[in-house]
C-alpha positions in Angstrom: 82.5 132.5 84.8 81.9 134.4 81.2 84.0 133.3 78.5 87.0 135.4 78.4 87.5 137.7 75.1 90.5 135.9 74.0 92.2 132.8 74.4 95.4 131.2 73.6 93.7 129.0 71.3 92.4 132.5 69.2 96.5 133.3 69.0 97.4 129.9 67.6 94.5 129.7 65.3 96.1 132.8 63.9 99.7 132.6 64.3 100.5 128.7 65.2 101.6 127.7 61.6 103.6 131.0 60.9 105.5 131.1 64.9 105.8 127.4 64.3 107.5 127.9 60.7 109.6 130.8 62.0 111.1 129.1 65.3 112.5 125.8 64.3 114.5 125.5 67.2 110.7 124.3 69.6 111.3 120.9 70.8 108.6 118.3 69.6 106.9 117.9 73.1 106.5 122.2 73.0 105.2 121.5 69.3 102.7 119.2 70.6 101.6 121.0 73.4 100.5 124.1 70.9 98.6 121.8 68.7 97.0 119.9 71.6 95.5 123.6 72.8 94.8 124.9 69.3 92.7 121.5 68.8 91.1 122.0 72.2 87.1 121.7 72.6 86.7 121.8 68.7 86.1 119.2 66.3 89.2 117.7 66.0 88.8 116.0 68.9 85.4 114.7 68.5 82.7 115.4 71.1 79.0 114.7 71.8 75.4 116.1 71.3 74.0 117.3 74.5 69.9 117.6 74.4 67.1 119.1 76.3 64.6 117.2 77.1 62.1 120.1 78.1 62.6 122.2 75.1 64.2 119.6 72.5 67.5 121.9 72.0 70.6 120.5 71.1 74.0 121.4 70.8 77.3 119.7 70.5 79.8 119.7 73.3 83.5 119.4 72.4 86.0 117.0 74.1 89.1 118.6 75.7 92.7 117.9 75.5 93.5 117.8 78.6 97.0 119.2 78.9 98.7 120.5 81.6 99.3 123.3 79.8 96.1 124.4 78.4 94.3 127.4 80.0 91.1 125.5 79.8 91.9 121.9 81.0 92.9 122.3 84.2 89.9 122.7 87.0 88.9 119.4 86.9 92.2 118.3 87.4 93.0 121.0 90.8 89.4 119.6 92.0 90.7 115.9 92.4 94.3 116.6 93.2 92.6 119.2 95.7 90.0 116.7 96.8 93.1 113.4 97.0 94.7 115.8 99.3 92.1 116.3 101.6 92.4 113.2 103.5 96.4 114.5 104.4 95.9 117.7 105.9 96.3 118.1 109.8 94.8 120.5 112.0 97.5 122.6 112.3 98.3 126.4 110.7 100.6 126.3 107.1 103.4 128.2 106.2 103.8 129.2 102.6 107.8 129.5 101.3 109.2 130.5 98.1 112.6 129.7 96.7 113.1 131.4 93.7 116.5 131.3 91.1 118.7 134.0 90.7 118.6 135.9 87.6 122.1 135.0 86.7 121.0 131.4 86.0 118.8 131.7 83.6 120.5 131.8 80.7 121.4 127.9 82.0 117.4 127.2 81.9 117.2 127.4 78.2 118.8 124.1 77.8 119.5 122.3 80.5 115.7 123.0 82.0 115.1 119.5 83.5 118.1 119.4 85.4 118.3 123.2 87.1 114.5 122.5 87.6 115.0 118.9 89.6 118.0 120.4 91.5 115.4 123.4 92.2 112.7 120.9 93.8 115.8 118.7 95.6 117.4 122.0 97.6 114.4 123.7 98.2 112.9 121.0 100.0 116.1 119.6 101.5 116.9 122.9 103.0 113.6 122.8 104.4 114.1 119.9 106.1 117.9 119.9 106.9 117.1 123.5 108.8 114.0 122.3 110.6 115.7 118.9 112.2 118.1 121.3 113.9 117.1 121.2 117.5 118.2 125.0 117.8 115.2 125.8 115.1 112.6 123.2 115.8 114.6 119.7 116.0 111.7 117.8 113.4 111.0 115.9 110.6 108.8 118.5 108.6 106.5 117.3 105.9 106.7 119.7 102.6 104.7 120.0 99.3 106.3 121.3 96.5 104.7 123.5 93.4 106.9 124.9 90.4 105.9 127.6 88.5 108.6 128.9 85.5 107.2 132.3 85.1 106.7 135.9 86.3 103.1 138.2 85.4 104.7 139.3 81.7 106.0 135.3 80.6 109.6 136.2 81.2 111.2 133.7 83.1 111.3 133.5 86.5 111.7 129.8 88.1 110.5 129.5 91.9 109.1 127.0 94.0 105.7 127.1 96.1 106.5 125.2 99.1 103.6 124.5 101.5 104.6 123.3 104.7 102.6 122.2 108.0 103.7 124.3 111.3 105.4 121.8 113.1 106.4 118.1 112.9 107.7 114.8 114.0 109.7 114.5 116.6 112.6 112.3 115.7 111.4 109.4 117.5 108.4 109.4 116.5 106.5 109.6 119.8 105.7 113.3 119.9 104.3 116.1 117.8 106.7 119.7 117.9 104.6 122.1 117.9 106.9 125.7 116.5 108.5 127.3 119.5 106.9 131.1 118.4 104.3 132.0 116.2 104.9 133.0 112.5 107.1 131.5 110.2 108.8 128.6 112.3 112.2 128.6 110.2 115.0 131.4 109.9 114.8 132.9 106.4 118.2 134.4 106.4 119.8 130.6 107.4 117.7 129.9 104.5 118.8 131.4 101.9 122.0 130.3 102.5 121.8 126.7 102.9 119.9 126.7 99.5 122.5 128.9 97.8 124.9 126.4 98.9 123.3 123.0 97.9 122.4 124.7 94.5 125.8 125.5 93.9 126.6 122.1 95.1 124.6 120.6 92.4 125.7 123.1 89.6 129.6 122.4 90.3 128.7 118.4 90.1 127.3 118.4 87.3 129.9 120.8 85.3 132.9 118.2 86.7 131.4 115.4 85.2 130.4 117.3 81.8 126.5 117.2 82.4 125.7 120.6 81.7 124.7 121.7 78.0 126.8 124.8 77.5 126.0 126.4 74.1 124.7 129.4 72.7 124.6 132.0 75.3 126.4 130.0 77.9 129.2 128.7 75.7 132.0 130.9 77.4 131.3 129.1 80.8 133.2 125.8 79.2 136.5 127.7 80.1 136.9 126.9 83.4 138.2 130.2 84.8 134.9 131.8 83.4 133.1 129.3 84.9 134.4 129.6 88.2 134.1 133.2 88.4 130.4 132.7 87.3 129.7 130.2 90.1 132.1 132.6 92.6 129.5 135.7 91.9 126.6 133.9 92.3 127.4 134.1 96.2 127.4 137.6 95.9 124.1 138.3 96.8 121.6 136.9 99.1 119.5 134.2 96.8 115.4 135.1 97.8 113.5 132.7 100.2 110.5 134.6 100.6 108.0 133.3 103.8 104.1 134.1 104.0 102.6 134.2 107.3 100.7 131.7 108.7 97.7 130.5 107.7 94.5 128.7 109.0 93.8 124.9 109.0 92.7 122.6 106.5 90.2 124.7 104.8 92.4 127.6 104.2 95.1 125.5 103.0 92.7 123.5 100.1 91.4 127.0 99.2 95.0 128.3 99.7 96.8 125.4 97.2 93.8 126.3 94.7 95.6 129.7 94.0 99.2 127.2 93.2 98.6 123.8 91.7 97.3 124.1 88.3 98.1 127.0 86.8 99.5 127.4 83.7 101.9 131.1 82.3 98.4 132.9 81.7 94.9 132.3 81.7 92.6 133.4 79.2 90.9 135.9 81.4 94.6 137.8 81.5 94.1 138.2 78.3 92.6 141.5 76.8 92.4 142.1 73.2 93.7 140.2 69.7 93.7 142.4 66.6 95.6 139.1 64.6 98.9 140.7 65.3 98.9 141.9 68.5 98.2 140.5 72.0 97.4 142.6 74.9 97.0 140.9 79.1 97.0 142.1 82.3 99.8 141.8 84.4 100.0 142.6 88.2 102.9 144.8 89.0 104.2 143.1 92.7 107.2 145.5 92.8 104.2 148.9 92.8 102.1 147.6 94.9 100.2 144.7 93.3 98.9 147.4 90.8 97.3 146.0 87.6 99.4 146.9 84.5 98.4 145.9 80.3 101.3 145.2 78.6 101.3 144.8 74.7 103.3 142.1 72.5 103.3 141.1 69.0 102.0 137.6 68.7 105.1 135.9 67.9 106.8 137.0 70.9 103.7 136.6 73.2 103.7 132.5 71.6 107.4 132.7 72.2 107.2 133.5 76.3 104.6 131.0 76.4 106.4 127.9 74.8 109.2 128.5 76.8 107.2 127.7 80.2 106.3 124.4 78.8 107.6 121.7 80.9 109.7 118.5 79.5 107.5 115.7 79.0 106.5 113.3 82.0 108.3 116.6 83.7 107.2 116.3 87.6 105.5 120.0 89.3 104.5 118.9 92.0 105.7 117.2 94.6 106.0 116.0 98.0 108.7 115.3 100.9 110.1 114.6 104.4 106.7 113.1 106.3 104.7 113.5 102.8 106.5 111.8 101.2 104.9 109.1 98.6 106.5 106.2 100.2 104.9 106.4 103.8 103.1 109.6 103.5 100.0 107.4 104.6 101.7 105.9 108.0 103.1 109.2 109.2 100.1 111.8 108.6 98.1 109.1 110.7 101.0 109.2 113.2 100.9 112.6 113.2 97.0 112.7 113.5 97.4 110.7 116.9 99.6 112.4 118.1 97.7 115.6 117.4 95.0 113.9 118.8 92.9 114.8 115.8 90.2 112.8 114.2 90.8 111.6 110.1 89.5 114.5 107.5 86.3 113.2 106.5 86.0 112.6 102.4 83.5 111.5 100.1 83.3 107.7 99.5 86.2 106.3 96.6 85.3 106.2 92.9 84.5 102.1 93.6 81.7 103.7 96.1 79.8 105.9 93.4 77.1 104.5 91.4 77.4 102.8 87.9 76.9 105.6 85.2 73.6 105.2 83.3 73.2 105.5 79.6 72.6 109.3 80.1 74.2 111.7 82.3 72.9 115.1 83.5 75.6 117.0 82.1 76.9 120.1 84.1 75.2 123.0 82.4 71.8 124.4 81.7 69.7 124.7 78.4 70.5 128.1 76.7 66.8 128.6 76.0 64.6 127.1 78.9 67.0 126.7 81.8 66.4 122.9 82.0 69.7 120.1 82.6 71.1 119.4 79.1 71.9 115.6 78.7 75.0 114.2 77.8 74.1 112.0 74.5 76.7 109.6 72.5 80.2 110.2 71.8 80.7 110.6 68.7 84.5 110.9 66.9 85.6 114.1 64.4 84.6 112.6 61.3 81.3 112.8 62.4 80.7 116.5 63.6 80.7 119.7 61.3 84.2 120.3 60.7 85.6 123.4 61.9 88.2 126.3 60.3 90.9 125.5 62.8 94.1 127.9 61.4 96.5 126.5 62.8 97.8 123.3 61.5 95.9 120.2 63.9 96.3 117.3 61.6 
């Protein structure tokens, strides 16, 4: 793939120290995600000398940062969580579920992010399960993987959950596999939306008895507790969105599938169209026109502004697992559920311990610029000791 025409790291390189100088309120892990991406593949982060040895080129090859949030740090990482969770897929179709939050609760997102975003995870994936063990649905223990992604195609907010879900499951004593009792999407939608509305709202009205919410700015008026309950009272108002996919195929459908969900971060770098040093323009996809590909145009400080807001709290969990996959006997029951199925274990390559020591020099993974020969990882060598590099924005 070509190198896109801007990245994020242009914008910050530009714009990091002023947005930085003008938005004091950015929380230290949001300030060291945007320094950690400015600094990304330059010198600040040391790097080696890759050389040819057919021609004798060299150049030097910059170390990553690999954050979660970086635009260009994240398809190693999707190719061994992707390749870890080959060895749990079953031979059965996948169903693909979205829970998404209601407008009216994001003004609670600002700050209290960790908890809505937990309580998202917990009642998505319980109302999964709870509606899937009743026999008059499918009367199983469902296995459920769990993506979160904070924003919509322009970087306003929109919190939802990817929910990936085998068709089918455990019966509850174990001895049998349920297969769904008609094809499509094996759950009710309707039943829901409703049984996550209501363990949402469970969680929210918790959490406000015992003083847990952070109710300032914007959301101060809700400490009253008539305006709070007439907040909460509105929000079952309207039908909160589960959206269902149709079924897909087997295991290869769903890696390639989970590709699309796992790593991304708000925007790539290939969104993005143009940077005059004021103004950023992307590509959006319009879903409510019929998927039709849109620009939009923002001034950098509000473009850096809908970007720090999707960073996640540190040590922040986005994916996750449940019911069968669960970490804590996700092992015992997808091999259960492979006997049952009467399907043979998902071949995979052989564990890290398998591979072959490294050598002193490594074919790297990309091709001499001037004769087309493998370039050869050479010596790490720290920042001091490459050419520095006009950074911009503020990486000490």
């Amino acid at each position: 793939m070509s190198r896109p025409a801007v990245e994020v790291a242009d914008i910050l390189h530009a714009q990091g120290d002023a947005f930085v100088e003008q938005h004091r309120w950015l929380s230290v892990q949001q300030r060291s995600v945007l320094r950690a991406i400015a600094r990304c593949r330059t010198a600040a982060l040391g790097g080696h000398v890759d050389a040819c040895r057919a021609c004798g080129h060299q150049a030097i090859s910059y170390n990553s940062c690999r954050n979660r949030h970086c635009p260009k740090c994240q398809a190693q990482a999707r190719e061994r969580w992707l390749h870890a969770r080959e060895r749990e897929l079953l031979d059965v179709p996948y169903v693909h579920v979205v829970f998404t939050l209601p407008h009216a609760l994001l003004p609670l997102t600002y700050r209290n992010s960790t908890r809505l975003y937990t309580w998202l995870f917990q009642a998505s994936a319980a109302t999964l399960r709870e509606v899937a063990a009743d026999p008059r649905h499918l009367g199983a223990e469902i296995g459920v993987l769990s993506i979160l992604h904070t924003w919509g195609q322009t970087l306003v907010r929109h919190p939802h959950v990817h929910c990936v879900v085998p068709a089918g499951g455990l019966s509850p004593d174990h001895q049998r596999w349920i297969h769904p009792k008609y094809a499509g999407f094996f759950l009710p939608v309707r039943i829901l939306s409703r049984v996550f509305r209501g363990k949402f709202v469970a969680a929210l009205r918790r959490a406000y008895a015992r003083d847990q919410l952070d109710l300032s700015g914007a959301t101060g008026h809700l400490r009253d507790p008539a305006q709070w309950h007439a907040f909460v009272d509105a929000l079952f108002i309207t039908d909160w969105v589960v959206y269902a996919k149709p079924a897909f195929g087997g295991a290869t459908a769903v890696l390639r599938y989970l590709g699309r969900y796992t790593h991304r971060v708000a925007i790539s770098n290939h969104r993005l169209l143009a940077f005059d040093g004021d103004r950023v323009t992307f590509q959006w996809k319009d879903y409510a026109h019929g998927d039709q590909r849109r620009t939009m145009t923002l001034s950098a400080m509000e473009f850096l502004r809908r970007f720090v807001q999707h960073i996640l709290p540190r040590g922040f969990v986005r994916i996750r697992q449940s019911g069968f996959l669960a970490n804590t006997y996700r092992a015992t029951r997808v091999a259960l559920a492979r006997t049952l199925l009467a399907a043979p274990p998902i071949a995979h390559p052989p564990t890290d311990a398998a591979t072959p020591a490294p050598t002193t020099e490594t074919a790297a993974t990309w091709a001499c610029p001037r004769c087309g020969a493998a370039m050869i990882v050479g010596p790490i060598l720290s920042a001091p000791h490459l050419a520095s590099v006009t950074l911009g924005f503020d990486t000490s």
